[in-house]
N, C-alpha and C positions, 0 to 999 in steps of 0.2 A: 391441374395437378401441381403440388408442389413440391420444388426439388427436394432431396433428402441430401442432409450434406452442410458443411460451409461451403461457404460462398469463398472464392481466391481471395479477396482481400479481407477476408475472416482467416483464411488456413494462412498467409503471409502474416498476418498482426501473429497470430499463435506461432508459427515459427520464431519471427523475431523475437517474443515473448521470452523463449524457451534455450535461444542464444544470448540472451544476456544471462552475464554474472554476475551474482550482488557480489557486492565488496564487502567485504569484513568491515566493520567499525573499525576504529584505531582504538587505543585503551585510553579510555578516560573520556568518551565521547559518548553519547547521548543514544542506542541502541534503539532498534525496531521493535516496537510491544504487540502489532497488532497481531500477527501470526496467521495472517491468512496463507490456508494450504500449509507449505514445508514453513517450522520454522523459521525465522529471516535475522540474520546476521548483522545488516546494512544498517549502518549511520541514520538515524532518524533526522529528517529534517521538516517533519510536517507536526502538527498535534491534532489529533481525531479529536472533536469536542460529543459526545455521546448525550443521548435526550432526557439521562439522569445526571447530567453536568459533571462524569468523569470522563478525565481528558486520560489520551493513550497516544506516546509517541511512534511515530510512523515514517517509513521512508514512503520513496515518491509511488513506488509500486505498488508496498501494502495500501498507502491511502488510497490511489484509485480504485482497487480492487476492494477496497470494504466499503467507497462510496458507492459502488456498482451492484455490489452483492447485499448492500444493507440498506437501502434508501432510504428506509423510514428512522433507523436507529440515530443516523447523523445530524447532529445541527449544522456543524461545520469542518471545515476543515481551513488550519489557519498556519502559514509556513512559521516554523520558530527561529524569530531573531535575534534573541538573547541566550547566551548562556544557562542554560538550565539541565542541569542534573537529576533529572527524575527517575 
């Protein structure tokens, strides 16, 4: 028979999940596009590359969450080191 349930170290990752706070971007900084779940606020510091070659900024929690939830959409996922305004 198998349990019904998370497992502890499944309901611990989702608590901790749930106790973080994004942080607001600063104004004039490079925002979160992906919008997985609630809107997201937070500083983009990833770029999602998507398998029709549109890229989408993303902080560190939307990009794992959309590489988790979408595996086949991503080609990559590429931290952004330059200045960019998109």
């Amino acid at each position: 028979m198998k349990p019904v349930g998370l497992t502890r170290a499944e309901e611990a990752l989702q608590e901790r999940r749930e106790e973080r706070v994004r942080v607001v971007a600063p104004q004039g900084a490079v925002r979160c596009q992906v919008n997985v779940g609630d809107g997201c606020v937070a500083a983009a510091v990833y770029r999602v590359v998507w398998k029709d070659g549109q890229e989408t900024p993303a902080c560190a929690d939307c990009a794992l969450q959309a590489r988790q939830q979408l595996p086949g959409a991503i080609i990559r996922v590429e931290l952004i080191t330059s200045v960019d305004k998109r």
